[in-house]
Structure formats: structure tokens, C-alpha cells
N, C-alpha and C positions, 0 to 999 in steps of 0.2 A: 266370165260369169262366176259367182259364188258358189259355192260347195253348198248342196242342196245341206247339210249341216248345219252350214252357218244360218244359212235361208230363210233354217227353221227357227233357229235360234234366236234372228232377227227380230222375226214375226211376232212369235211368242214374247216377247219382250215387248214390244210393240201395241200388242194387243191387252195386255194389263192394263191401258188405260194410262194412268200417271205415269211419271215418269222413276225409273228404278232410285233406289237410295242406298249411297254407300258414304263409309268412313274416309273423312280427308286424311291428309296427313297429322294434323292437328288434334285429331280424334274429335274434330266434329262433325254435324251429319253437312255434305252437302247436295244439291239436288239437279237437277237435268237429262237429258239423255245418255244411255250410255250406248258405247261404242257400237255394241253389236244392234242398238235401236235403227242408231245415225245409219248403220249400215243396211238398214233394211227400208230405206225410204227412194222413191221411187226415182231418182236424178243418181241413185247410187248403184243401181241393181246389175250395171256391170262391171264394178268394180271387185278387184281379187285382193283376200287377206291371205299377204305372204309370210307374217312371223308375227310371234306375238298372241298368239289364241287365248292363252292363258288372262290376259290383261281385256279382253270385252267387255267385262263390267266394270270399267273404267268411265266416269262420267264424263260426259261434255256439258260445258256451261256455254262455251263462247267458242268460234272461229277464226282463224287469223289465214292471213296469206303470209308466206315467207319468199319475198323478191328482193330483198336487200342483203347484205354479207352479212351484218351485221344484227342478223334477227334475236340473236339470244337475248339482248339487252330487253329485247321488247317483247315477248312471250309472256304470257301469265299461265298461271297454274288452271287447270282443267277445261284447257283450249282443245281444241284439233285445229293441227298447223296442214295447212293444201301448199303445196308448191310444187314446179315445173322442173327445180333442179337449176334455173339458172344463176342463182349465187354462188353454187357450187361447180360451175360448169367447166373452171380451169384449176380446179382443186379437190378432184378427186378424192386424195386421202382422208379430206376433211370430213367426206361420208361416215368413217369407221366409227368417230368418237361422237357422232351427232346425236344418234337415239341415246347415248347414255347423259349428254348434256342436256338434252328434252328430257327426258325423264326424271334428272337430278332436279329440275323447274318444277317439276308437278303437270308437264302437259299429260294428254289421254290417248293421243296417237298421231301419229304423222302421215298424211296421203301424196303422197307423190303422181306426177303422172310423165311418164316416160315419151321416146321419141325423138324430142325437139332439141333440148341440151344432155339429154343424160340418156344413155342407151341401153343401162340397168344399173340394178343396186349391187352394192359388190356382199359376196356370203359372209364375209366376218359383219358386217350390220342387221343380217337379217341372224345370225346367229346371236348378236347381241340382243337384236329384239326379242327373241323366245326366250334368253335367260331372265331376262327384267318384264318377261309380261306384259311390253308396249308394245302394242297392237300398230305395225306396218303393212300399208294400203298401198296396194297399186292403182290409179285412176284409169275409167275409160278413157281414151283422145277424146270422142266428141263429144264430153259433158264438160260445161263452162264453169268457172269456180262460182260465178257470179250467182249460177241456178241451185250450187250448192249451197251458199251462203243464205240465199231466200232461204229455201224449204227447210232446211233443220234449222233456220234462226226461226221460222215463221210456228212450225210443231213446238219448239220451245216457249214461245208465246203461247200459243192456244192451249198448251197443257196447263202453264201457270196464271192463264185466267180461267180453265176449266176450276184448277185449285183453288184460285180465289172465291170463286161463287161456294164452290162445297164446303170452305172454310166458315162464309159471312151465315150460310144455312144451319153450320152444325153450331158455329157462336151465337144465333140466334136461339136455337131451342133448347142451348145449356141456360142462356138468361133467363128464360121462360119457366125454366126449374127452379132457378133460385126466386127469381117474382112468387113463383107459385108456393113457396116456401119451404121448397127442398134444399138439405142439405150437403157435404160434401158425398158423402153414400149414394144419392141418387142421381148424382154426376155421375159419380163411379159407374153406376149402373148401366146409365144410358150410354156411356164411352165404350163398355166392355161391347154392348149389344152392335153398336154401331160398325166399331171393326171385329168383332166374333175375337176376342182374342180374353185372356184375362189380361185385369190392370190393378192398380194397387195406389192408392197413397199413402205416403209415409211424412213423416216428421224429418224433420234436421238429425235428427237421432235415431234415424231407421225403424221407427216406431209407426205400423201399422194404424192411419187413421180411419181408413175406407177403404173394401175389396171388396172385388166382383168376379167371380170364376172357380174351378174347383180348387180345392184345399191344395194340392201337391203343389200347383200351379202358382199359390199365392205365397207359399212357403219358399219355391226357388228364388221368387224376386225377392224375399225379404233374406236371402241366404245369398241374395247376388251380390258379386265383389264390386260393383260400381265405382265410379269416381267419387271422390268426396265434395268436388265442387266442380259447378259446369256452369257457364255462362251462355249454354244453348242444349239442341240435344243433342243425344249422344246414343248412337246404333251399337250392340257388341253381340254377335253373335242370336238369341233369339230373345233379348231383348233391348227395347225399348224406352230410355230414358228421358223424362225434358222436366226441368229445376223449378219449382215453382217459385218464385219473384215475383218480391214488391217492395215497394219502396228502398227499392237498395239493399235490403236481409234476403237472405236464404231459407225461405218457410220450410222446405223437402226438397219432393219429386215425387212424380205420377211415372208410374211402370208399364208398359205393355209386355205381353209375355205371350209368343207363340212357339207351342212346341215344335212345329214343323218348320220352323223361322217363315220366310218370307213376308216380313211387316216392309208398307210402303212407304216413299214421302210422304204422300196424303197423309197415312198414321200421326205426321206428325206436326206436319203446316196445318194440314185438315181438321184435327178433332184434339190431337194429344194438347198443343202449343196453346190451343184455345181454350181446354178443360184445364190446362196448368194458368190460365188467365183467370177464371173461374172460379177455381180451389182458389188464388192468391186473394181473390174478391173476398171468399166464405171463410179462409185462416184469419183474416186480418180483422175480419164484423168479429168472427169466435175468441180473437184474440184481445178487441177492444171490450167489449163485452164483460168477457173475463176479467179484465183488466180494473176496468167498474167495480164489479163486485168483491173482488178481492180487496180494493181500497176500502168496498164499506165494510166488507167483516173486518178486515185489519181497524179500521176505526174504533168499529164496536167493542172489537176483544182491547183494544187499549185501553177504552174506557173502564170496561173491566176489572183489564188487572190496575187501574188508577183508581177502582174503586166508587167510581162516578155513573155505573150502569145500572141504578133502582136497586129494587128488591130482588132477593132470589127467584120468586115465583117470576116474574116478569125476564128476566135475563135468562134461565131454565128454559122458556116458552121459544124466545126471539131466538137464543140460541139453536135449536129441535127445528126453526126455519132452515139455520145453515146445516143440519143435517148435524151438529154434534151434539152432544150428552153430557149435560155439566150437570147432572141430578147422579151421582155416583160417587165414590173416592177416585179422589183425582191426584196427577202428578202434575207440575210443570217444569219443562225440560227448555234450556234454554243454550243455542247455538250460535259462537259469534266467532266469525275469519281470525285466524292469526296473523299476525305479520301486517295488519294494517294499513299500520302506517307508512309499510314499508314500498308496499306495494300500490297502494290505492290512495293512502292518507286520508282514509272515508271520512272521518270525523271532523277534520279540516281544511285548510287550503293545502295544496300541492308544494312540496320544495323551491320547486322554479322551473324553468323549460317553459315557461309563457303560457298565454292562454289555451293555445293547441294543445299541446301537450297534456297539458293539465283534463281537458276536457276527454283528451285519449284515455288517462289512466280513468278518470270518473266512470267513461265506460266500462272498460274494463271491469273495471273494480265492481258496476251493475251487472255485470254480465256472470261474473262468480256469484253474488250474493244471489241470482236469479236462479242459477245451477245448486245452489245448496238448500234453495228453500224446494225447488222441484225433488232433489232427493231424501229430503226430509220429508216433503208431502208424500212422496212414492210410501216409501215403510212406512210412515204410521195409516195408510188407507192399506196396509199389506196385514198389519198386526191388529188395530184399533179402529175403524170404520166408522165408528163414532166420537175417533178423536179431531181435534180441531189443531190447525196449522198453519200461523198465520206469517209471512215477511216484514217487519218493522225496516228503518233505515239500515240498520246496522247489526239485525240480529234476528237469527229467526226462532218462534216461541210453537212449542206445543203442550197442547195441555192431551194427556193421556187417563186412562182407567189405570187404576193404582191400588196396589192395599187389599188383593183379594179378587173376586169376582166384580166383572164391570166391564173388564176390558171385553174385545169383540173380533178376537183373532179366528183365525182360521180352526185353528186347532179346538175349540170351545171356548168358552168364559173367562178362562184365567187373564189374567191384567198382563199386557206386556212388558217385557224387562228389559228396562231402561238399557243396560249393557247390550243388547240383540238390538235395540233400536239406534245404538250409536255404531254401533258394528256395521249393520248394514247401511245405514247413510252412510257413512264412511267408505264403502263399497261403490254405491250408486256415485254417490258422485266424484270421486277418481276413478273410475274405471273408462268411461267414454272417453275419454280425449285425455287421456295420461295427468288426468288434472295434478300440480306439483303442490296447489295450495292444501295449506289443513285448518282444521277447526279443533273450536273446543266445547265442553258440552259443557253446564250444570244442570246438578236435580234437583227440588226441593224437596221438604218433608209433603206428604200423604195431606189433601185436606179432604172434606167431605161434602162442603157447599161451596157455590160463587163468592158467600163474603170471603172466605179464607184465602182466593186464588190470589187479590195482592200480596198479601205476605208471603207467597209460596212463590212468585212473582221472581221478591227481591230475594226471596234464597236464593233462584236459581241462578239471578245477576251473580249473587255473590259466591254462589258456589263456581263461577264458569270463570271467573278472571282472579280469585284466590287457587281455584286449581292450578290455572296456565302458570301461576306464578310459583307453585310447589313442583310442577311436575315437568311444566315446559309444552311447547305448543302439543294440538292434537290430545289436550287433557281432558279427562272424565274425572269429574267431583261431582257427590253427592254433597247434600249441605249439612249433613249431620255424622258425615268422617271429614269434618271439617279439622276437629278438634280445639284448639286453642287458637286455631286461626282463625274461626269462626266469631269467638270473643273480640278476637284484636282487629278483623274486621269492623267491629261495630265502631268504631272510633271514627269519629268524621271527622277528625282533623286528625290529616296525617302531618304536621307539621309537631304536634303536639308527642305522637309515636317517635319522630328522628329526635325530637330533644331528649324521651328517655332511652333513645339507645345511645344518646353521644356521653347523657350523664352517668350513665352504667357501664360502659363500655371505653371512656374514654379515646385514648391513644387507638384500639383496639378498634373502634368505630370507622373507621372509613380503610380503603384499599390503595391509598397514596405509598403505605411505606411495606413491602416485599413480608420483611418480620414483621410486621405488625398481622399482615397477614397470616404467616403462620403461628403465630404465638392464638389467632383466633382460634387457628385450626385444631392446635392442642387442645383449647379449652373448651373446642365443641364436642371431641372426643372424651375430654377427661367425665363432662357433665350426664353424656350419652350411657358413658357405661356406670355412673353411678359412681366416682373417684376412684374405680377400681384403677390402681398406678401398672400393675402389670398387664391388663387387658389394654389398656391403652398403650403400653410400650410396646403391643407385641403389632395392636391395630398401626400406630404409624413408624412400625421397624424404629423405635429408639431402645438405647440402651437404658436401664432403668435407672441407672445414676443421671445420666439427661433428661430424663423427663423430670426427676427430681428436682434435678435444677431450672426446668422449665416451670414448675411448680412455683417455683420460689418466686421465682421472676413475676412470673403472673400476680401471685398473693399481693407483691410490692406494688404492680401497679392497679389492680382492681379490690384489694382487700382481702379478709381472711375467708375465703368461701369455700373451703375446706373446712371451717369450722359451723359459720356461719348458713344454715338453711335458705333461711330470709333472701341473702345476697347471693345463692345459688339460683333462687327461684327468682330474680331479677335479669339475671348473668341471663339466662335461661329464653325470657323473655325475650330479651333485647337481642339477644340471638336469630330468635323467631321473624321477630321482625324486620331482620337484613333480610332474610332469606325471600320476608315478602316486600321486596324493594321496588317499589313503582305503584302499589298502590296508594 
């Protein structure tokens, strides 16, 4: 007989109803009896657990017989293996290393029944079953494998169609929520109520969409070190995870969280797998939805800064629908990827690697511009609440309070500064996932109505790809520390800019000859500090009689611009304009 112990132990397992739920080896949840259940049903009640105690909560999914030598080939993981001993009956030794080969498989226990081939188990196995926590059984003689096999294959059944039904009941009156025009929150609700536990939905970002339960409680799941991705669920101590999925993306995960642990399988066939069915129904309408309206603001605000959106009063009005404030002084800040083309080639077709490929980086490449427009939106609804933030193809555009009072930060009134708002996007979106990409930003000048914002538009175009190109990726330009670059921007034909740097510059113009090179370098320094000959002797370590002669040199091939202002202030230019090389 059993140790009135185990007995208990049984029963009380037993009596929970469903069936226990524990972690595979793969760290996902799997479901069935466990050992100490199987052992408390009625064809089992006299059989004796010899080694192994530690390992009772070990599942059973399935049962096998072992009457062949050759069983190992044919075991699967979270069986209970019955056998008589007779493949082992002329190989005794074979016993020692057997439980640790069952258990290297993933089976749940082994029951033997003695007698007939095997007269007992020898102690170095049953002392290996206590160290590995696989549960060794000794059978009664007159209980038949065959009655075993019935009654826990048949509990195993009747438990996972009890499941079924409470599953198709609780998927029934989460849809009944959503018909009835509840949102993710009132799932949440009804989930917490249903297993008494707290639960939580979160974002791909661990971001808190809907919770139900106390505070402490909802702060540990969002504090909890979870997997980052899970193709089912996932049990870890006193909580409860399952991914929410659709269409092939990773929306979140819905949390359960009991402080006292004990969450069952039901928790999670029953009601969790079903409310994460659910959520994936209500992310994906919130997500197309959103989707919408973000296409028609983006439309509108283009027309805008195109200039094509009416009168001030009327675009003021239509605007105050999206919730922003274009009746104030305004800024526009404009954010576009670096590296491009290197990475994504947004603006064109792909290098090569074929269609596949090609449509891998696109995504890609949608999936960062997605990340930058979400951390751009994050800070300016952190600083300016009434500023407006919109994703174009290749750029994302904010128009902000500027110039004074207007803005709508936390702190009061004052207008937010641009530097604080490139700061922290820059924060937001490297921070979650090591992001390696960077951006760059422009500002315009200050305007005070809708008509102004196209022009404030193309400053900040222009302030955002003349910075990258003075300062190098991850630039901050405003449009009016442009300087002279601002002027030389205006030139639409940059073709017409390379003929006057080749006519002013000469030999000096291009980076083919090593000296040619440096004889520029000289003369970027000599102009820099104003012909000063010693400052610049001392700037690139020459002796002064060398740079003398590098003087000369230069005079001979660019003219007298040592004497001449005029051809300094050309030299000067056409300098400028290497430097902004690519636009």
C-alpha cells in the first residue's frame, strides 16, 4: 500500500479538478496528470513509491509498455513507462543506468512489477532515482497493465473535455464583451474575476495596456523578467504568461500573477489562451483603426505644409479636431534616418539580393521609421500635448509651441526646447532594443500662423540634411545657425555649385592627388585664422619657412589671395561647398 503521505498527496491533487501544470524542458507549459494524481487512482492504490518523491509533480501525458530490449528508441517525453522486467531479465546490470536513460528522454516515471522476471530492483537505481527526482514504482501482481492503461488514459480524456467545455464557455462571454462593445480593460476584468488572481496586458514593449488587481501586484508583472518571445505559454514561478498573436507579429502578453502561486492549466487553455485570442482580435481593430487615422492626419498635415489646406481659420478649426494647436507660435522639427541608404535604401530600389531580400530590408527599414515616429510622438505628448506629430515616408515632421508661451509641458507654459526634445527621442528610441540606428533632426525659424508652416517646413528639410552634412549622422541644425550654408543651400542646381568650386579651386578641387589634398588643407587653415602665417604654422606643426613656401605654391596655382579679398572670399566659398559634398 502507499504511505498514507503520498495518499494524501494523491487525492489532494486529484481533487483540484484539472489537471496540475508544470514547465517542460523547453520552458513551455505542458498539461496532464502528474505522477502523484496517476498514483492516486483507483487500479493504483496498491502500488508502493520506492525512490523518487521529489519528482511527483512530474506530468504524465501518455503511457507506454516496455517489453522489447530495445525500448529506449521508442519512449517519448512525459510518458509513464509499466514493465514486468522481462527485457531486462538476463541483463541485470542494464537496470543501474536505465532510470538515468529515462530521464535523459524526458519520461515522468517508471512502474515496474516484480515477481515473474525480476525478483527486485537493485539500490544503486533506486538511489539514482532519488537523486534525479524520477519517481520509481513498484506494481501490485494482480493489477493488469491493460486496466492501467484504461483508467489514466480515460481521467486524461475526461479532464481535457471537462477543459474543452470551460474553455468554449469562457471564449464565449469574452466575445460577448467585445460585441457588447468592451474593450481590452474589460477582458482584463472579467479574466482577473474569473481566476481571482491579477492579470495585466502589455505591449511588445512591456507597456501596460490594461490591468486588473492591486497595484503591488500589477507592478511585479510589469517588473517581471519574462522571455522576450514565446510561441505558447509560459509558467515561471507565480506567474503566468501566454503571447498575444496574430497574424504572424507579436502584439504582447497577458499576465496572470498569484502571490501564493498555484495557477492551473485551466488558467491557461481555459481563459488566459482565449483572452490572449481576444486582446489579438481588439490590438489588431485598435491597431487598423489607428492606422486610418494616422494616414488621414498625415495627409492633411502634408497638405499643410504644401500649402494646399484653405484658410488659417478653417485648418486652426480641422486641426483642434486632431487635438493640436496651430493658432500659436509655432516650430517645425523635422527627423529623417541616417544611413539610409545603406541600410534600408528607403528612397529607392535595393542593391540586389532579389526580390526577398529586398522586401526584408523594406521592412526593416518600416519597422525603424515606425520606432522613431513612436518616440518622437512619446516626447512631444510629454512636453507639448498640443503639439502635432505626424510619419511621412521618409521623415517624421513635428510641429511644436515655439517663441515664448504656447507650449503645453508639464512644467507650465513655456514652449519646449527643441534640444530636450531631440534628447530625449534620441533616448526613447535607442534604449529598448539597443537600437544602433541614428537620426538627424532640423528646426525652423518661429512662425505664428498655418500660412507660414510651409516655409518653416523646407527650413527644417534643409536645416536636417545640410546639418548631417557639416556635423555627420545624429545632427541637430537649426535653420538659422545655418550660416553661409543656408545661402549655398538655396541653389538648385547643384551642378552649377561643383563648376564654381572646380573654377576657384582648380587642381585643389577634387581628392584624386594625396598633395592636392593637403595643399587644401593648408589653405583651409591659412583662411580660417585670417592669413595669420604663424598661427597656422603652429595649427599644422610646419616650420614657418614651409608654410612660406606652401604660400607660394598655392598663390601660383590659385592667384594672389593674400592680396586679393575678392579671391579670398571665393577661395572661401568653394571651400564651403566641398564640405557640403552630396547635396
Amino acid at each position: 500500500m502507499l504511505p498514507d503521505k503520498l495518499t494524501d498527496r494523491a487525492y489532494a491533487a486529484a481533487d483540484l479538478g484539472p489537471p496540475a501544470l508544470r514547465l517542460a524542458s523547453t520552458g513551455t507549459l505542458t498539461y496532464g496528470l502528474s505522477v502523484g494524481e496517476v498514483l492516486g487512482v483507483s487500479t493504483l492504490k496498491g502500488a508502493r513509491l520506492i525512490g523518487g518523491r521529489s519528482g511527483l509533480d512530474r506530468i504524465v501525458q501518455r503511457l507506454n509498455v516496455m517489453e522489447v530490449p530495445d525500448i529506449l528508441a521508442w519512449v517519448k517525453p512525459n510518458e509513464l513507462l509499466l514493465t514486468t522486467g522481462y527485457p531486462l531479465r538476463n541483463t541485470p546490470q542494464a537496470l543501474e543506468n536505465l532510470v538515468a536513460d529515462l530521464d535523459e528522454r524526458g519520461l515522468s516515471a517508471l512502474a515496474v512489477k516484480l515477481g515473474r522476471y525480476l525478483d527486485g530492483l537493485p539500490p544503486q537505481m533506486i538511489e539514482q532515482a532519488d537523486r534525479l527526482g524520477f519517481p520509481l514504482i513498484l506494481l501490485p501482481g494482480d493489477v493488469g497493465f491493460d486496466d492501467i492503461l484504461n483508467q489514466v488514459l480515460t481521467d486524461i480524456l475526461n479532464r481535457q473535455a471537462a477543459v474543452l467545455a470551460r474553455t468554449e464557455e469562457v471564449h464565449r462571454a469574452l466575445v460577448q464583451i467585445v460585441l457588447g462593445g468592451g474593450g481590452l480593460q474589460e477582458v482584463v476584468d472579467e479574466v482577473a474575476a474569473l481566476l481571482e488572481v491579477a492579470v495585466v496586458a502589455m505591449d511588445g514593449d512591456r507597456r501596460m495596456l490594461a490591468g486588473s488587481g492591486p497595484e503591488d501586484q500589477l507592478q511585479a508583472m510589469l517588473d517581471w523578467d519574462g522571455p522576450e518571445h514565446a510561441s505558447g505559454p509560459v509558467l515561471s514561478g507565480r506567474h503566468l504568461m501566454v503571447p498575444v498573436l496574430a497574424g504572424g507579429f507579436d502584439h504582447g502578453r497577458i499576465i496572470a500573477h498569484r502571490p501564493a502561486g498555484g495557477l492551473r492549466e485551466t488558467d491557461v487553455v481555459g481563459i488566459l489562451e482565449r483572452a490572449a485570442t481576444v486582446a489579438a482580435l481588439l490590438i489588431t481593430k485598435q491597431q487598423a483603426v489607428a492606422a486610418v487615422e494616422s494616414k488621414y492626419r498625415a495627409d492633411f498635415l502634408r497638405d499643410v505644409l504644401a500649402g494646399r489646406a484653405g484658410e488659417d481659420d478653417g485648418i486652426i478649426a480641422h486641426c483642434a479636431g486632431f487635438g493640436w494647436d496651430l493658432d500659436r507660435p509655432m516650430a517645425v522639427l523635422v527627423a529623417e534616418l541616417d544611413d539610409r541608404g545603406a541600410e534600408g535604401r528607403g528612397r529607392g530600389e535595393p542593391a540586389g539580393g532579389g526580390a526577398r531580400s529586398a522586401r526584408g530590408r523594406g521592412d526593416d527599414e518600416r519597422m525603424v521609421q515606425e520606432r522613431l515616429a513612436q518616440a518622437w510622438t512619446t516626447v512631444v505628448r510629454r512636453h507639448d500635448r498640443r503639439g502635432a506629430v505626424v510619419s511621412f515616408a521618409h521623415e517624421v515632421v513635428a510641429i511644436v509651441g515655439a517663441g515664448g508661451p504656447g507650449g503645453d509641458g508639464p512644467a507650465g507654459s513655456a514652449a519646449p526646447d527643441p534640444a530636450v526634445l531631440v534628447k530625449e527621442a534620441t533616448a526613447v528610441f535607442c534604449e529598448p532594443h539597443g537600437q544602433r540606428r541614428t537620426f538627424s533632426t532640423g528646426i525652423s525659424r518661429t512662425v505664428t500662423s498655418p500660412a507660414g508652416l510651409p516655409e518653416a517646413y523646407e527650413q527644417a528639410v534643409k536645416a536636417v540634411r545640410v546639418g548631417r552634412q557639416m556635423h555627420g549622422a545624429g545632427a541637430r541644425a537649426h535653420f538659422d545657425q545655418l550660416g553661409v550654408y543656408r545661402l549655398l543651400s538655396l541653389v538648385s542646381d547643384p551642378a552649377e555649385l561643383h563648376v564654381f568650386v572646380r573654377e576657384t579651386l582648380g587642381e585643389l578641387a577634387t581628392d584624386d592627388d594625396p598633395e592636392a589634398v593637403d595643399l587644401r588643407r593648408t589653405l583651409q587653415v591659412l583662411l580660417d585664422t585670417n592669413l595669420n602665417v604663424a598661427e597656422t604654422a603652429r595649427q599644422l606643426h610646419f616650420h614657418y619657412n614651409t608654410l612660406r613656401y606652401r604660400i607660394g605654391k598655392l598663390e601660383r596655382m590659385l592667384g594672389p589671395f593674400t592680396e586679393d579679398a575678392h579671391l579670398r572670399l571665393n577661395l572661401t566659398l568653394a571651400l564651403h561647398v566641398l564640405r557640403m559634398r552630396g547635396i
